[in-house]
C-alpha positions in Angstrom: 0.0 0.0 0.0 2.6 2.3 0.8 6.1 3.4 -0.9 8.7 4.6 1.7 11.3 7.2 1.1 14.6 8.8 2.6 14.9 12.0 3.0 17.9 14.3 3.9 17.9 18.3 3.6 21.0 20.0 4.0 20.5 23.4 5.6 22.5 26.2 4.0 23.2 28.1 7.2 21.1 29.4 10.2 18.1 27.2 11.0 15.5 29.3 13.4 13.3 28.1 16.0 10.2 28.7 16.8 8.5 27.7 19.9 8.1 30.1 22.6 10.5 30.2 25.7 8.2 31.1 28.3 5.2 29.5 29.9 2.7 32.2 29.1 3.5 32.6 25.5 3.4 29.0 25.1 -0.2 29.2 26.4 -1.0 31.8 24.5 0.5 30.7 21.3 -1.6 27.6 21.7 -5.1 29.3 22.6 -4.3 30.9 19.4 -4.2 27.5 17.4 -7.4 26.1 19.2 -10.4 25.6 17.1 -13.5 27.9 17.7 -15.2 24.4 18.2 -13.3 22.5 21.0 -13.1 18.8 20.0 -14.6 16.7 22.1 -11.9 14.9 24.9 -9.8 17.9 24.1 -7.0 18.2 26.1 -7.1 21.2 28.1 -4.8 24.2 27.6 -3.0 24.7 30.8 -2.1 20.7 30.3 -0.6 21.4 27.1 1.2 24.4 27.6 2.8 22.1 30.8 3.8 19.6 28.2 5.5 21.8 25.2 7.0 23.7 28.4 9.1 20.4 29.5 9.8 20.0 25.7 11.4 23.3 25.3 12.7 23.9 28.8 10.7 26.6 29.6 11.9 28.9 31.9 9.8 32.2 33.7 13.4 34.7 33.7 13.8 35.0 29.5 12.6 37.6 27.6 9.5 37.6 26.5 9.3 36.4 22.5 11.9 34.1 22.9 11.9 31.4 21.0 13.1 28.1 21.1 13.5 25.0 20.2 11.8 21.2 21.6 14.4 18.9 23.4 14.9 15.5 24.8 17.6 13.5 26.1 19.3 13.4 23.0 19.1 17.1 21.8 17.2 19.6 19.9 14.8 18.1 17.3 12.2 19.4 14.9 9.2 17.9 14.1 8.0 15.9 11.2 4.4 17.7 11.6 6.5 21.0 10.4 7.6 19.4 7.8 4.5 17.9 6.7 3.1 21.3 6.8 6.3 22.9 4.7 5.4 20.0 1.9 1.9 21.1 1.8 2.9 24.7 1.2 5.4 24.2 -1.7 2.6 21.6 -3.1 0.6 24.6 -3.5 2.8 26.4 -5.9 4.3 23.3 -7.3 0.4 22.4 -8.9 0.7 24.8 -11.3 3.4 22.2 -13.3 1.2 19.4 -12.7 -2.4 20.8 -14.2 -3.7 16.9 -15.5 -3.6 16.5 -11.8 -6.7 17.7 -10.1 -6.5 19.1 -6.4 -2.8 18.5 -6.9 -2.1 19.8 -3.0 -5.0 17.9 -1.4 -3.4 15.2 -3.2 0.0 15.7 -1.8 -2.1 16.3 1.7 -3.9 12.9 1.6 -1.5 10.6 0.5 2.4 12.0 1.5 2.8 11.4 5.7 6.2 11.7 7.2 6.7 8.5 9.4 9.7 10.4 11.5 8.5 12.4 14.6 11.3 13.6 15.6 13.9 15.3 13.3 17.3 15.3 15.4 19.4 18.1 14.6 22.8 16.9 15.9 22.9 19.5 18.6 21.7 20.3 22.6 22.4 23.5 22.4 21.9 26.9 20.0 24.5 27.8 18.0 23.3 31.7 18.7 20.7 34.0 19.7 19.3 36.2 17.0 17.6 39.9 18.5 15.5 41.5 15.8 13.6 44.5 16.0 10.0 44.1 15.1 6.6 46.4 14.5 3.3 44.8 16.4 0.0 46.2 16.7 -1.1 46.7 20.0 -4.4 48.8 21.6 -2.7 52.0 21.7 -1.6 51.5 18.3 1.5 50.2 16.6 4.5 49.4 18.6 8.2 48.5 18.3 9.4 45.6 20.2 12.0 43.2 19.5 12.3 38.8 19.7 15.1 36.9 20.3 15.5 33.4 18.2 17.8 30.9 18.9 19.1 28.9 16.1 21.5 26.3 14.1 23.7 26.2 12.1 23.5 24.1 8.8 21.7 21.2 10.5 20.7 18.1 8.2 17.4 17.4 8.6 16.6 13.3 7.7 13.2 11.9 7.5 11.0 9.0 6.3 8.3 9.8 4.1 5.4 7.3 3.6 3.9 7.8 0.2 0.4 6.0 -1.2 1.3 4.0 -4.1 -1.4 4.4 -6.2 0.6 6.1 -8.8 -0.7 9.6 -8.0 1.6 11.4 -6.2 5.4 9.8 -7.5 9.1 10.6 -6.6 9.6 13.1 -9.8 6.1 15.2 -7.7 8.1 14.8 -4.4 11.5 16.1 -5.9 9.5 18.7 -7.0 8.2 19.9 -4.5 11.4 19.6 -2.4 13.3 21.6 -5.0 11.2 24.2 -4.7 11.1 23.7 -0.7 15.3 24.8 -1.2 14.4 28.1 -2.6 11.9 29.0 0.0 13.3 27.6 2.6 11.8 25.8 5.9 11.1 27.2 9.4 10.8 30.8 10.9 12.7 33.8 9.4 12.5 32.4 5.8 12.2 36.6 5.0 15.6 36.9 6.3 17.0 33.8 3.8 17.0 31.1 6.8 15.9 27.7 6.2 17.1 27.1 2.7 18.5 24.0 1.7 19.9 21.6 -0.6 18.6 17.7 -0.8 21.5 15.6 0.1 19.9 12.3 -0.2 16.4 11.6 -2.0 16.1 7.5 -2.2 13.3 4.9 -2.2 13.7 2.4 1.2 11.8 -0.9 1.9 
C-alpha cells in the first residue's frame, strides 16, 4: 500500500526556531491555534502548555518572544508535523506544473505522511541568539518591540516519508516539491534567507 522514502535536507546556514521560551506565551500561542469548536476529549490548555514547556525547557526569567527549540535527552529536534506542513505549502505552488492532476495539494495532503517524529538536529544547544527588532499592533496603536531566536547552524534534517502507491503522487512530484522547498526555505525567518537548503539524499527504502 505504501512506498517509503529517505529524505535528507541540507540546511544552508542558520536554522531558526520557533516555539516560545516562556510559559505564558506557550499558552497563549496555543489558545491561538485552538479551534473555535473545542473537539470533544480535548486536552485542556493549561495541560498542554505544561507539556510543550518540558519540551522546550521553559523557563519564567527569559525575555519575553523568545523562542526556542523542543528537546529531549538526546538534543534539539524538529518535528516531522512542520515538515508535513512545509510540503503542503510548496505543493501549493508546485500544482501549477502538474495541471492533468486535479487538487494536486489535497493530493499531496492525503496521501504523503512523514513517518519520522522527531527530526534530530545533531545538537543540545543553539549555535546563537538572534535579536531583531520588530513592528506589532497593540491597543494604543503600533508598537516597536523586538524577539530573540535561537538557532543552528546548517543542521541536516533526515526523515521518512510514507507515500500511497497508487501512482498519484510519484518521486519526480516529491522532488519537486522539495526543489522548490530549497528556494523558499523551511522554518521561521525564511524573509531573512533562513531555512534554505539543498537535498543531500532523496532515495526509495523498503
Amino acid at each position: 500500500m505504501w512506498k517509503r522514502y529517505l529524505a535528507e535536507l541540507q540546511v544552508e546556514g542558520p536554522f531558526a526556531a520557533a516555539i516560545p521560551k516562556m510559559p505564558k506565551e506557550i499558552e497563549s500561542m496555543l489558545s491561538h491555534r485552538m479551534p473555535t469548536k473545542e473537539p470533544e476529549n480535548a486536552t485542556p490548555i493549561d495541560e498542554l502548555a505544561a507539556q510543550v514547556a518540558a519540551e522546550v525547557g521553559a523557563e519564567e526569567e527569559p525575555q519575553p518572544g523568545w523562542a526556542t527549540f523542543k528537546r529531549d535527552n538526546e538534543g534539539f529536534y524538529y518535528e516531522g508535523r512542520c515538515v508535513r506542513g512545509h510540503i503542503k505549502d510548496c505543493a501549493t505552488q508546485v500544482s501549477v506544473f502538474y495541471p492533468a492532476i486535479k487538487a494536486f495539494k489535497a493530493k499531496v495532503a492525503n496521501k504523503v505522511y512523514v513517518e519520522t517524529d522527531k527530526i534530530y538536529l545533531g545538537v543540545s544547544e543553539p549555535a546563537g541568539t538572534e535579536q531583531r527588532f520588530i513592528q506589532v499592533m497593540t491597543r494604543q496603536g503600533p508598537r516597536s518591540t523586538y524577539k530573540f531566536i535561537d538557532y543552528v547552524e546548517s543542521p541536516r534534517l533526515a526523515f521518512v516519508l510514507k507515500v500511497l502507491d497508487d501512482g498519484v503522487i510519484t518521486e519526480e512530484h516529491l522532488r519537486a516539491i522539495f526543489e522548490y522547498g530549497a528556494v523558499h526555505g523551511i522554518g521561521q525567518e525564511r524573509s531573512q534567507s533562513w531555512g534554505r537548503y539543498s537535498i543531500a539524499r532523496f532515495e526509495q527504502i523498503q
